[in-house]
N, C-alpha and C positions, 0 to 999 in steps of 0.2 A: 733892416728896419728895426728900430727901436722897441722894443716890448717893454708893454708898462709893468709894474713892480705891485698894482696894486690887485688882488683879487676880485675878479667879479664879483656884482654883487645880487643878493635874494634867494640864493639858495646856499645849500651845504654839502658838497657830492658824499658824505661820510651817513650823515644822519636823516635825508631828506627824504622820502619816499620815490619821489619822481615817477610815477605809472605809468604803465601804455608808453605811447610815445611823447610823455613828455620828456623823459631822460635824451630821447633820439634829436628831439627837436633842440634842445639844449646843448649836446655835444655837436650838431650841426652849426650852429651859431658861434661855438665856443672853436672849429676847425677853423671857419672863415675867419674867425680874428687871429688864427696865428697858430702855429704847428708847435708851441711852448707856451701853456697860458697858465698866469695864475689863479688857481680856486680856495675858496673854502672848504675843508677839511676836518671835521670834528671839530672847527670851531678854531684852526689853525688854518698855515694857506701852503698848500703843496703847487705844483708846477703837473698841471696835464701833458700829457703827450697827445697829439688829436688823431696824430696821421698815420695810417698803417705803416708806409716806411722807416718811420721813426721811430714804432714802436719796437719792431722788428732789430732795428741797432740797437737800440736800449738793451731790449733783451739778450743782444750779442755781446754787448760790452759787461760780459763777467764780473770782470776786476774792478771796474769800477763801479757799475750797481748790484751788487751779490743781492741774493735773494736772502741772504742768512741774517741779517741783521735786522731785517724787517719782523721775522718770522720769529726771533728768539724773543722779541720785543708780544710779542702775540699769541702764538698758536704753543712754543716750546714752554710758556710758563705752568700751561696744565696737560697739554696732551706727552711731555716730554720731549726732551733730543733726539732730533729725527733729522735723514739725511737732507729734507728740506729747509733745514734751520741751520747748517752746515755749508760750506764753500771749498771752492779750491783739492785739493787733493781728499779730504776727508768726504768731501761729497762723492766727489767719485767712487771713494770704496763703497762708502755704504750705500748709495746707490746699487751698486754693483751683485751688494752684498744680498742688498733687497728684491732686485730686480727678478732673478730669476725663480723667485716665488708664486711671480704673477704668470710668468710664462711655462708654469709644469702643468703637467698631464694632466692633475685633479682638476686643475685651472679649468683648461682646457675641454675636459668633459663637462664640468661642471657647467659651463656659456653653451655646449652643445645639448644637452639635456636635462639637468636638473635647472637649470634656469626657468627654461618654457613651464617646465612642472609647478616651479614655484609662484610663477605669476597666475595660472592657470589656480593655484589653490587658494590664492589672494581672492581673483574674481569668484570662486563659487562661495568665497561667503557674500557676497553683495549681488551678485548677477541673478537671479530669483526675483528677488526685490524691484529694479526696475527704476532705480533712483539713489542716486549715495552722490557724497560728497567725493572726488577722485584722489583731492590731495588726500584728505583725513583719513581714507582706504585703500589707497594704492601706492602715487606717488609717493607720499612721505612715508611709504613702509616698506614697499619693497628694494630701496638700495641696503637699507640696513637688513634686511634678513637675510639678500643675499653675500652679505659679507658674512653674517654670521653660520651659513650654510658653507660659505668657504671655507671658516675657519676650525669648521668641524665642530663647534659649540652645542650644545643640544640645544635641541628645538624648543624645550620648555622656558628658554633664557631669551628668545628672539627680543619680545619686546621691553622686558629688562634692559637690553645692550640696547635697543633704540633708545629709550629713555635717559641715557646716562648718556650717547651719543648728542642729543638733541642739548642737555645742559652743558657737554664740553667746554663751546664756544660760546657758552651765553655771554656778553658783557653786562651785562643786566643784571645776575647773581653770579658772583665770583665765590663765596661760599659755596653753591651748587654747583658749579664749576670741580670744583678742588673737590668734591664730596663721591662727584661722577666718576673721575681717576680714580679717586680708592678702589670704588667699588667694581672699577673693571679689573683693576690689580689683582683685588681678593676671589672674584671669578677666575678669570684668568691662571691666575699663579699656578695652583694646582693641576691644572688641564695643560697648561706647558710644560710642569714637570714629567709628566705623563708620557706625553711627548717626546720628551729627548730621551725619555727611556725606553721607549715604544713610539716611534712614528709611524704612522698613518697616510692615506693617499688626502690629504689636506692643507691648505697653506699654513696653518700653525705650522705642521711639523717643518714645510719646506723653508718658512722663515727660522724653526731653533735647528735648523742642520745646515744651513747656507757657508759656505767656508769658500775663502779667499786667499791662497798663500798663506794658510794658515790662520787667517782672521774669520773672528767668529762674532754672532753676533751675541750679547751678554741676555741675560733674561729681561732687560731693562730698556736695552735694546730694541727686543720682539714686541714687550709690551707697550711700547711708546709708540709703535710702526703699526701693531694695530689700532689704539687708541686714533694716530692718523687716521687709518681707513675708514676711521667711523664720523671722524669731527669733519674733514677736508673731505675725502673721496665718496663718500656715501651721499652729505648734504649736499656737493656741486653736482651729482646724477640726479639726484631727488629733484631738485630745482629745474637741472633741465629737462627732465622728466614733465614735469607739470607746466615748465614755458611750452614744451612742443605741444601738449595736449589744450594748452591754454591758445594759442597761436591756431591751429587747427581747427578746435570748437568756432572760432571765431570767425571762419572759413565754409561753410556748411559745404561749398562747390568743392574746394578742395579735397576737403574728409572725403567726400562721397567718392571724388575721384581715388583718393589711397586704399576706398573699399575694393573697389575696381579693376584696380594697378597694382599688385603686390611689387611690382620692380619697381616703384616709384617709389617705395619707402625709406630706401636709405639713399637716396637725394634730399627726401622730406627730412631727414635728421641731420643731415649735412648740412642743408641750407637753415636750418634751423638755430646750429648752433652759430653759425654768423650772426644770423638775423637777430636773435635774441640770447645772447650767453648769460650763463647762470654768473658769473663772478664780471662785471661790469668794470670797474677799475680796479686795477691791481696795484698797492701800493708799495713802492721801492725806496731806499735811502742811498745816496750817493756817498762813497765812505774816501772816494779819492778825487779828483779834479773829472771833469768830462764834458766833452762836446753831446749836446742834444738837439737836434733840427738844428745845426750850425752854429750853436748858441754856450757859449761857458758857463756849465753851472756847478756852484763849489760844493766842498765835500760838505756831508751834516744836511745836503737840500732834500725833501722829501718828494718825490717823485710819485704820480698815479699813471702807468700804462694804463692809456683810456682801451683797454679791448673792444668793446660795444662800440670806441667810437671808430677805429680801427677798421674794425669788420664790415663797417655801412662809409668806407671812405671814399668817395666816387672817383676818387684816381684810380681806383681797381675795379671797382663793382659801378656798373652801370645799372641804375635806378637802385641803389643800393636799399631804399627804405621799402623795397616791395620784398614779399616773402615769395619766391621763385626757385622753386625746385627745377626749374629746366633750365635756369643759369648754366653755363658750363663750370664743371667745376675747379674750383680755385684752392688752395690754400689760405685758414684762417687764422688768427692769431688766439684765439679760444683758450688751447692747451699749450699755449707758450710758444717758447722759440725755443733753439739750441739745448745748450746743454740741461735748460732749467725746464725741456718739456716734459707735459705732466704724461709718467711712466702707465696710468690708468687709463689713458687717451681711450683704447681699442675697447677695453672692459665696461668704459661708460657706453660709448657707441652701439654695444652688444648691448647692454640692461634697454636703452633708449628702444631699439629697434625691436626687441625682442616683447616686451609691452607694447608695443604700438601696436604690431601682429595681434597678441592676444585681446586687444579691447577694439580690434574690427573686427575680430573671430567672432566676437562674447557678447558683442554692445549693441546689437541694428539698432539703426535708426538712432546712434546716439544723440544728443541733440542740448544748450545749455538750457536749464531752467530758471538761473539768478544767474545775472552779470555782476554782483556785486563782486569783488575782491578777483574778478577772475584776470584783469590785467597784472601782467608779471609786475613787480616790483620791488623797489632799493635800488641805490647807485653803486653800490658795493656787493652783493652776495645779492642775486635778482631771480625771483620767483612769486606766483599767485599767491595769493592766501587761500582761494576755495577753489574748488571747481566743480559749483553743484550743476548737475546732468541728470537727465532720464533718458529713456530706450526702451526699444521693443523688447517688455520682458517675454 
């Protein structure tokens, strides 16, 4: 079948809002016309992929869509050269290089007990009260302190580094942008030298001591891996932090039942990141020739892996637009595919489930008080804007 050339048209998947289910309804419409369709794009016209098995090869085919050229275009011009911005053999090492930073001991204790602790010290400043806003107090603070608790940083600096986190990725202010890197450098700097001189049970140290056949990582290196953790890894848990609490408020039968059911909860967070994932289309650039859903498309085309629309494709998921934790469970495309999955997978999964716990500990009778802003939203990076709630103080 012939696929037309020309871009749908009335919206923009790059800059649109899309709320609630209009994003779903929209990628439902846009699968039925075709497993490669053209959209609008910041105002340019990229190629969707609709269907989870597609996205899935996409993802497979390496060589011919690297993630690295997307990314040096993007995230590498302020957060720095990271192994995400990188392909082919280089990604591997420093993958490699990075990798087992996230899986050490301090890691490890740190997801088994300072975690709970820390979430636990978020709600007792608001739990008393009886009413807060959840993004502006919880979700959108506690992935960055807990990075900043990994990294060994003092605790006086927490919302410093969120701050500078938050401006990374702005495209709105690219002077604030450039201004947020210094000032994690100049933080930073010192506390890594520190480090390699004295390390600690902490991922700084296990990032400046990491060694591979003798490859090490540079101080520029370290600093750019964690600037990562804060612009990428921190905001995609924050968001899906606040889609599962947004999804659930919105559920009152649900909630009540996760109060109920402590074993239900990480199906609740599994099924959630299908249902609604925090990063909605993922954009890729073709750099050599390739087949897509049966289709040739040449090198220079700008590609969007539809995830959101992937995860609700009804070739897989049956009633795919209901949020169903007793689905059985499936495999999603969320955290990638192959070799380009995302290494934090497990660490967001822990932050996700381990909040969910303490705001059915902390919360009775949680319940929302304004629906305004509380559907997730954007077609690119997708979360609420509020999430004003009361409860049984």
């Amino acid at each position: 079948m012939e696929r037309s050339t020309s871009p749908a048209a009335g919206f923009d998947l790059g800059t649109d809002p899309l709320p609630g289910n209009e994003l779903h309804r929209l990628h439902a419409e846009l699968r039925a016309r075709g497993a490669l369709v053209p959209v609008p794009f910041f105002g340019t016209t990229a190629l969707l992929v609709t269907r989870a098995g597609d996205v899935r090869e996409a993802f497979r085919d390496d060589a011919s869509l690297p993630g690295g050229p997307t990314y040096r275009q993007t995230v590498e011009r302020i957060v720095g050269r990271t192994f995400i911005s990188m392909d082919d053999r280089e990604h591997h090492l420093y993958r490699k290089l990075a990798m087992p930073a996230f899986q050490s001991g301090a890691i490890a204790r740190f997801n088994e007990g300072e975690l709970v602790t820390l979430v636990h010290e978020l709600l007792d400043r608001f739990a008393a009260r009886g009413a807060s806003d959840l993004v502006a107090e919880l979700t959108g603070v506690l992935p960055y302190y807990a990075i900043t608790r990994k990294l060994g940083i003092p605790r006086a600096r927490d919302e410093d580094m969120r701050h500078w986190a938050d401006q990374l990725l702005n495209p709105r202010d690219p002077p604030g942008a450039a201004a947020a890197a210094r000032e994690f450098t100049e933080l930073l700097g010192p506390i890594l030298g520190a480090r390699r001189a004295e390390p600690r049970e902490d991922l700084l140290s296990a990032l400046a001591h990491a060694a591979i056949d003798g490859e090490r990582l540079s101080d520029e290196d370290v600093l750019s891996h964690v600037r990562l953790l804060f612009a990428v890894g921190a905001t995609t848990t924050s968001h899906a932090m606040g889609n599962l609490l947004s999804t659930l408020l919105a559920r009152p039968d649900l909630l009540a039942r996760a109060r109920r059911e402590p074993e239900l909860r990480p199906a609740l967070v599994h099924e959630l990141l299908r249902f609604e994932p925090p990063v909605a289309n993922l954009p890729r650039l073709a750099t050599l020739p390739l087949r897509v859903a049966g289709e040739e498309v040449p090198p220079g085309t700008l590609l969007l892996l539809g995830l959101a629309s992937a995860n609700r494709d009804p070739a897989l998921f049956a009633e795919p637009d209901r949020y169903d934790p007793d689905r059985p469970p499936q495999d999603v495309l969320t955290f990638g595919f192959g070799v380009k999955y995302c290494p934090g997978a497990h660490l967001a999964r822990r932050e996700l489930l381990t909040a969910l716990d303490a705001v059915l500990e902390r919360l009775p009778g949680l319940r929302l008080l304004d629906a305004q802003g509380v559907a997730p939203e954007g077609a690119t990076l997708r979360h609420p804007r509020a999430l004003r709630v009361a409860w049984d103080a």
